[in-house]
C-alpha positions in Angstrom: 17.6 11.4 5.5 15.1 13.9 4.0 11.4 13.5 4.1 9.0 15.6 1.8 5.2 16.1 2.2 3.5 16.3 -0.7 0.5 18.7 -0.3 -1.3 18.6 -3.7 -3.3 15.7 -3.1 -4.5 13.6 -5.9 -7.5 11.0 -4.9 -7.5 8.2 -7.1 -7.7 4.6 -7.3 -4.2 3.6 -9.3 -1.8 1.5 -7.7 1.5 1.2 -8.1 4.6 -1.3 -9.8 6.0 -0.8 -6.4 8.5 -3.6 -5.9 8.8 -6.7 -7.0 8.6 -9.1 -4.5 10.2 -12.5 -6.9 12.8 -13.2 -5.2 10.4 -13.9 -1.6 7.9 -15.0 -3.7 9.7 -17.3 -4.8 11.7 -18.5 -2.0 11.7 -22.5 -0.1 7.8 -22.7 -0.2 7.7 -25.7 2.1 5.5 -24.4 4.4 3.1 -23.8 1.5 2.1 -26.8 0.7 -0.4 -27.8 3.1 0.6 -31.0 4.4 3.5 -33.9 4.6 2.9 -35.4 1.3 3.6 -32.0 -0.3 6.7 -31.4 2.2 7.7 -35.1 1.3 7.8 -33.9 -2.6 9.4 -30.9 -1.9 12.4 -32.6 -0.1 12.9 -34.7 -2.8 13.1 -31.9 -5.4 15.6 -30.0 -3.2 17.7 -33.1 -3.0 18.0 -33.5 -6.9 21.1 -33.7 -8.6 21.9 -29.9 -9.4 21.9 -30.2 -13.4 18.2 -31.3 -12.7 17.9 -28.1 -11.0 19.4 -25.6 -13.6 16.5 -27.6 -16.3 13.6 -25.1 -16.6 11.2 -27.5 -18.0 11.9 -29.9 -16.0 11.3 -27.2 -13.1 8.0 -26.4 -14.5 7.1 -30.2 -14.9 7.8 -30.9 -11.6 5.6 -27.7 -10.0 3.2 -28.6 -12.2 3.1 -32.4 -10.5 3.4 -30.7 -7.1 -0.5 -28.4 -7.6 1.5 -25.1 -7.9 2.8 -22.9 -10.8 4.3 -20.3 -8.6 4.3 -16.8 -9.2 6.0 -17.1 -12.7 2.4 -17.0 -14.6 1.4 -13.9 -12.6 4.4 -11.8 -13.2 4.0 -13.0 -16.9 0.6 -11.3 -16.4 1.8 -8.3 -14.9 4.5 -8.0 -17.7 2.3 -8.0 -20.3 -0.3 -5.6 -18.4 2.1 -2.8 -18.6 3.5 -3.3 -21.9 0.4 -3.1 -23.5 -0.9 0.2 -21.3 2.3 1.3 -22.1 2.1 0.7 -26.1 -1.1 2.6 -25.9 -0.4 5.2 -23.2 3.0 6.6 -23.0 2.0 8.2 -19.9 1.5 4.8 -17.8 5.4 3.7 -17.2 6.1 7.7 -16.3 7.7 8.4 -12.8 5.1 10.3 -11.8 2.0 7.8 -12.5 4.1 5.2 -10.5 5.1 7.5 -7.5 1.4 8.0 -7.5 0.2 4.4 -8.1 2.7 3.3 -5.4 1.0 4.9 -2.8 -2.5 4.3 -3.7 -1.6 0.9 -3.7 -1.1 0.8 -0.1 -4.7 0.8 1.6 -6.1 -2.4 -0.6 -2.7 -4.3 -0.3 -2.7 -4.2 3.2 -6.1 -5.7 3.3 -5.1 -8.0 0.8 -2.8 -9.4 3.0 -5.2 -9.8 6.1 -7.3 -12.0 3.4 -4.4 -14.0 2.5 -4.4 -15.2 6.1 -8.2 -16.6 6.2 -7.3 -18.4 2.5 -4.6 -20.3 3.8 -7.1 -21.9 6.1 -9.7 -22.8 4.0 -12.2 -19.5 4.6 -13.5 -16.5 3.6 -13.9 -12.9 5.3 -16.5 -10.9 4.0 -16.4 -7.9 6.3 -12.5 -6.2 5.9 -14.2 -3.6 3.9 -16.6 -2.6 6.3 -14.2 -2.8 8.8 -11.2 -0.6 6.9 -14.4 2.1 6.5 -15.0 1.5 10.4 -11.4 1.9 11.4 -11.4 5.6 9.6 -15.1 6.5 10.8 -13.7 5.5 14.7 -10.3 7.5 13.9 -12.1 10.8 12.8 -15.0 10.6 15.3 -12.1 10.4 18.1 -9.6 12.5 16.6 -11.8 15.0 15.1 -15.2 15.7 17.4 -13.6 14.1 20.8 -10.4 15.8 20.3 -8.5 13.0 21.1 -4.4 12.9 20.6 -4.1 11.5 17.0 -2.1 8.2 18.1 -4.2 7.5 20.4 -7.1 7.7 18.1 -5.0 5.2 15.6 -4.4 2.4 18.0 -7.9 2.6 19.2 -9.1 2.3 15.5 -7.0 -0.6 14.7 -7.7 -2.3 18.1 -11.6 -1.9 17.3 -10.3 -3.9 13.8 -9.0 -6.8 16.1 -11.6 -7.0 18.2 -14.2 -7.0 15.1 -12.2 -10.0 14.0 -12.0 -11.5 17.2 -15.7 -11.7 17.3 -15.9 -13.5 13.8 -13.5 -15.8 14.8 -14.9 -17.0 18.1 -18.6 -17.2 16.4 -16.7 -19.5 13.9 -14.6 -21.7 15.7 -16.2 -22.2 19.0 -20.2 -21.6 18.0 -20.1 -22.8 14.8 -21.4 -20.4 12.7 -20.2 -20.5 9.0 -17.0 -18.2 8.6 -19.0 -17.1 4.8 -22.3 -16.0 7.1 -20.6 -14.5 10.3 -18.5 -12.5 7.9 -21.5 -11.4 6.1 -23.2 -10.2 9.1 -20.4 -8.4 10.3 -20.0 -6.8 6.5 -23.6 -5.2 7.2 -23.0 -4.6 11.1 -20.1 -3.0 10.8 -21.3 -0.7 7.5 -24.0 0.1 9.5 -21.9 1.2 12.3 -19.9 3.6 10.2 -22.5 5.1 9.2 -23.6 6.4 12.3 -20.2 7.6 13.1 -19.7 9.6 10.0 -23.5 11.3 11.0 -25.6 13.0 8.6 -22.5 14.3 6.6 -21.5 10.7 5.6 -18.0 12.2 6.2 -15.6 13.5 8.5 -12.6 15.7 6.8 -9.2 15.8 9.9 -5.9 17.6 9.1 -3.5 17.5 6.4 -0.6 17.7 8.2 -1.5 15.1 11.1 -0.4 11.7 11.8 -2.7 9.4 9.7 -2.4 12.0 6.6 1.1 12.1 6.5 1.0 8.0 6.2 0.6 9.4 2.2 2.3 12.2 1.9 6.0 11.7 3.1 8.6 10.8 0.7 12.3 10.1 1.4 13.9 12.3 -1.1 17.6 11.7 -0.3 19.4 9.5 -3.0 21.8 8.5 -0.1 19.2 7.2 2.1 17.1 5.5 -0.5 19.8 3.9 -2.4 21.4 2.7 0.9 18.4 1.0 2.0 18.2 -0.6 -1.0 21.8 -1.7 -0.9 20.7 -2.9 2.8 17.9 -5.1 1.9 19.7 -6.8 -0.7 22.5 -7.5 1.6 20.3 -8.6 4.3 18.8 -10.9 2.0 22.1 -12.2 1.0 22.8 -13.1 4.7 20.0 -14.7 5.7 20.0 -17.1 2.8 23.5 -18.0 2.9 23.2 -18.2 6.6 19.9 -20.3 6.5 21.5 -22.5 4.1 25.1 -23.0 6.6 22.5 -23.9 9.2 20.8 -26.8 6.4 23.8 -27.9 5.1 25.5 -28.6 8.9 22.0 -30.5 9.8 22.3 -32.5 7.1 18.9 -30.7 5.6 17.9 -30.2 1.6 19.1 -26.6 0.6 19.2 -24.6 -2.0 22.1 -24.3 -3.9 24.5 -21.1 -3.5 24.1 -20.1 -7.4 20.6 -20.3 -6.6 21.1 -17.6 -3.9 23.4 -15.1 -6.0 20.9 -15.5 -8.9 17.7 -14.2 -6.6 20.1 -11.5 -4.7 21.0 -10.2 -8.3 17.6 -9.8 -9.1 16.5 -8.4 -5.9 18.9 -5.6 -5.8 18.3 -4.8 -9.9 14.6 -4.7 -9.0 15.2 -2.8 -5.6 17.9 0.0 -7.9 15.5 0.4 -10.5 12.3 0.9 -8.3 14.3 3.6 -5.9 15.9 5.1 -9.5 12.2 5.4 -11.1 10.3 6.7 -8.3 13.1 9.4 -7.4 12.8 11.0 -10.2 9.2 12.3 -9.1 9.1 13.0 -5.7 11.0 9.7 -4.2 10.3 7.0 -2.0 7.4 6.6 -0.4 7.0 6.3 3.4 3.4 4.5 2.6 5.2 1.9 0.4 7.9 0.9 2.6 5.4 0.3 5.2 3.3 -1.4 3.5 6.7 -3.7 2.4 7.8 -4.0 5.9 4.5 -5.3 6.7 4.7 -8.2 3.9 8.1 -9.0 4.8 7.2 -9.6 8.2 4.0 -11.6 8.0 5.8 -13.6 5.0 8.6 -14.8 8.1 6.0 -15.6 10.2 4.2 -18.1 7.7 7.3 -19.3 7.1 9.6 -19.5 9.8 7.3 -19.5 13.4 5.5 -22.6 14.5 2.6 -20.4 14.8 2.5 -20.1 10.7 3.2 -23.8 10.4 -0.2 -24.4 12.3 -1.6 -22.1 9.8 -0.8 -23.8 6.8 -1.6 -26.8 8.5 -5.0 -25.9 9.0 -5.1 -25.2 5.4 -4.5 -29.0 4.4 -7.0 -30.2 6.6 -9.0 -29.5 10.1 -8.7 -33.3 11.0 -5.1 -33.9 10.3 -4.6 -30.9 12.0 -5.9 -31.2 15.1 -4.2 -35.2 15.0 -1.3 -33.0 14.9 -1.5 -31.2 17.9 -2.6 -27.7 16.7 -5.1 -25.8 18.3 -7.5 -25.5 15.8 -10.3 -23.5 17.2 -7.3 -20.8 18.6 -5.3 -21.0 15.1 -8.8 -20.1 13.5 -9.7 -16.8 15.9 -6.4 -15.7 15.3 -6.6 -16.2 12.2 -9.3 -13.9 11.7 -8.0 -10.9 14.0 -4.7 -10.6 11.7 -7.4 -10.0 9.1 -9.0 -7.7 11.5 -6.1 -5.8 12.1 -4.6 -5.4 9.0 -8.1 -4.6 7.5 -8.4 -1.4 10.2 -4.9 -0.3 8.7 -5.3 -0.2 5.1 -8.7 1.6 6.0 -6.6 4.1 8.0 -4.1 4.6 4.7 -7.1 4.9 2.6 -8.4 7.8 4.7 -5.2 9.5 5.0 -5.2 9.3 0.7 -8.1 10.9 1.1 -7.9 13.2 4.4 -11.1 12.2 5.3 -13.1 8.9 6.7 -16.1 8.1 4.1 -18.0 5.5 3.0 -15.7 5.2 -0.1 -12.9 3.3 2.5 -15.4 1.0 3.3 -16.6 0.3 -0.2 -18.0 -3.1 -1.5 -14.7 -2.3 -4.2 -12.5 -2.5 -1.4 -13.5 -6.0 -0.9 -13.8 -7.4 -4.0 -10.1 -6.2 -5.1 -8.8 -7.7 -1.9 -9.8 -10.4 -2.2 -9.1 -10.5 -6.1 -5.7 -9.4 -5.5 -4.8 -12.3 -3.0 -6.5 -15.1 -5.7 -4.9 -13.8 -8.8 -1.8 -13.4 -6.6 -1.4 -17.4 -6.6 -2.9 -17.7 -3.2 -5.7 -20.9 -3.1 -9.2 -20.3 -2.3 -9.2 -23.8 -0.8 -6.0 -23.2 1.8 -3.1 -24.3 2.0 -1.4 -22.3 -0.4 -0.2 -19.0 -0.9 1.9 -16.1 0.5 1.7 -12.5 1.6 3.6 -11.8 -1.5 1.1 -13.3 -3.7 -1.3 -10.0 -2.3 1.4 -7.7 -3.7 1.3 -9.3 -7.3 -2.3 -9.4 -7.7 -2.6 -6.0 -6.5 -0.5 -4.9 -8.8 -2.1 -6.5 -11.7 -5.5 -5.2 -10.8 -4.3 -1.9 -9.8 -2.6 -1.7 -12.8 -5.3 -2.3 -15.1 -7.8 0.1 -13.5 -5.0 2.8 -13.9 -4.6 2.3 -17.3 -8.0 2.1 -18.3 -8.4 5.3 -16.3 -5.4 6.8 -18.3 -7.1 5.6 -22.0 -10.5 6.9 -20.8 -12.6 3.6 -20.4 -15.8 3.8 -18.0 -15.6 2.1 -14.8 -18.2 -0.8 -15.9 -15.8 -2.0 -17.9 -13.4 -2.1 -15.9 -16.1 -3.6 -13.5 -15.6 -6.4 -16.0 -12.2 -7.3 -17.3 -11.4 -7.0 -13.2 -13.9 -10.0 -13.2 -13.1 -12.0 -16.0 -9.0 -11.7 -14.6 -10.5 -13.2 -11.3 -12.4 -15.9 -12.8 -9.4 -16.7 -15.1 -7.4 -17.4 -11.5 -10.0 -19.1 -9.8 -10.4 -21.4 -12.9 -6.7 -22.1 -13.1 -6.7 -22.9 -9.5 -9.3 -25.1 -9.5 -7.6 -26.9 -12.9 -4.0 -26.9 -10.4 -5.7 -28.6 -7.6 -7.5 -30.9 -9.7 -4.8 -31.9 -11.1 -2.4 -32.1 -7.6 -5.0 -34.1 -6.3 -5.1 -36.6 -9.3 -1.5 -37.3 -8.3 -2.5 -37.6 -4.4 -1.2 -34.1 -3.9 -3.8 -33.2 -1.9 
């Protein structure tokens, strides 16, 4: 397996087509939903006779019914984002604007995904921008003016983003305090913070060829490695469902049914072919992307299949039912808030290595809003209980998207300012419509 730096560095705010992430997406939701009722409906759906299955309206109907649309409207978005920034720049599918936009989609995904967390319960958390500007301002103060080993300086960073979370959480669940206020605070706390770090400069510049800058700039350029993992994931995939589905069918459990499974594996490996195929014909496949992949996979299983995510989600459909339940609300809500922490002080760490330097511009109030955009158009509820990591990747890539192909047709960043907005309102609006409607049906 080869791995390429890329020294000519190119700061900029695209992001990426990266990978499509449908076939997770998309997967048994039925920790989604929030609470029994919604498990209860779900059951019954998987239970249907098959030819009820196979009947896409009737499939839509019946999500429709349920509160949720999935992530068909979103990749619908997404679809006809690129085709028309492709009609009107031929430039915007190329391999080299999505080996770049793959990358720079990294840093604001990751912190999307921290948000995703704090939505499912119900909450808001104001301050990951700050805190991805603090975890680059503590990583070049260390690395840079204390001389401290690079890795060293990285966990220290990310642990001063769990701690920061730690704090919000335990002022929230144990004091009290509003999550919208505490996170507010912490916004202008841990801004100010930064600042002091960075010094009179505003900005500390460390090494191209170090640790955190190589996060950015290593690709794997070997078609044997890249189309192997490819063929890997995909067959992993294939496993796990079939398995999962053995384990159903021999408890007597609703499953899904095995053309169901070949159908999503087909898509996932031409999505994974063409993705490794695109981007290696620039410079190949990023090291940034896989992690940041990896790290949606994972948190996606823990949602999903850990007890620990199934309090989550049960937070999200109430505090009271809850806490009836057996969960540990006031823990479930700290921890809650350090994942966002964490994964905040990450993506700020990938934003400084795009830039090989720790500035105010990780830390921007841009960074926030497009989190948090990205995890709402996504599909993930601002009123908890639903949503998935993978819902961060798709809105990130419909906002990213947009600002890189406004940049490529010349428009001025107000605009973009705007039609970033009106694409947020749009999803909040058809959440609110969705939950209106689940909870006219005692959905919710």
């Amino acid at each position: 397996m080869a791995l390429r730096g890329r020294r000519n560095r190119t700061r900029t705010t695209d992001a990426t087509p990266a990978a499509d992430a449908t076939p997770a997406a998309d997967r048994e939701d039925d920790g989604h939903r929030g609470h029994a009722g919604r498990l209860g409906a779900y059951a019954g759906r998987l239970t249907a006779p098959a030819g009820r299955l196979g009947a896409p309206a009737e499939a839509v109907r019946r999500r429709l019914r349920e509160g949720g649309t999935g992530p068909v409207p979103v990749l619908l978005a997404l679809a006809v984002t690129w085709i028309v920034f492709q009609a009107l720049n031929a430039n915007f599918l190329s391999p080299r604007n999505l080996s770049v936009l793959s990358v720079d989609i990294v840093g604001t995904g990751m912190v999307a995904v921290g948000i995703v967390f704090v939505l499912l319960i119900g909450e808001i958390d104001l301050a990951v921008g700050s805190l991805a500007g603090l975890a680059g301002a503590v990583f070049a103060s260390l690395n840079v003016n204390l001389g401290m080993p690079e890795w060293l300086a990285v966990l220290v960073a990310v642990l001063c983003g769990t701690a920061a979370g730690a704090v919000h959480g335990f002022s929230f669940a144990r004091i009290g305090v509003p999550a919208f206020v505490v996170t507010l605070a912490g916004l202008l706390v841990w801004n100010g913070v930064t600042l002091y770090l960075l010094g009179p400069d505003s900005s500390i510049n460390f090494s191209e060829d170090g640790l955190v800058a190589t996060l950015t700039s290593r690709y794997f350029d070997s078609a044997v490695a890249v189309y192997g993992l490819a063929a890997l994931c995909t067959a992993a995939y294939l496993l796990v469902s079939l398995h999962d589905r053995g384990r159903r069918t021999a408890a007597g459990m609703p499953c899904r049914p095995t053309a169901g499974i070949w159908a999503r594996t087909a898509l996932l490996a031409l999505v994974s072919f063409s993705v490794v195929y695109v981007l290696g014909r620039f410079e190949g496949l990023p090291l940034a992307l896989l992690i940041l992949l990896a790290v949606i996979v994972a948190s996606d299983l823990l949602l999903r299949r850990t007890p620990y995510g199934r309090q989550v989600l049960a937070l999200g459909g109430g505090a009271e039912a809850a806490r009836r339940s057996g969960v540990d609300v006031a823990r479930v809500r700290i921890s809650v808030f350090m994942v966002s922490g964490t994964l905040a002080a990450v993506g700020g760490l990938f934003i400084a290595s795009r830039l090989t330097s720790a500035s105010q511009i990780s830390g921007s109030g841009v960074l926030l809003i497009n989190a948090i955009a990205a995890a709402v158009i996504g599909g993930t509820s601002l009123f908890g209980g639903r949503g998935s990591t993978w819902s961060a990747l798709l809105g990130v890539l419909i906002i990213q998207s947009i600002g890189s192909g406004m940049a490529l047709l010349g428009v001025q960043p107000p605009v973009q300012f705007m039609i970033t907005g009106g694409v947020l309102f749009t999803a909040v609006v058809l959440d609110s419509l969705t939950r209106r409607s689940a909870r006219s049906r005692g959905r919710v």
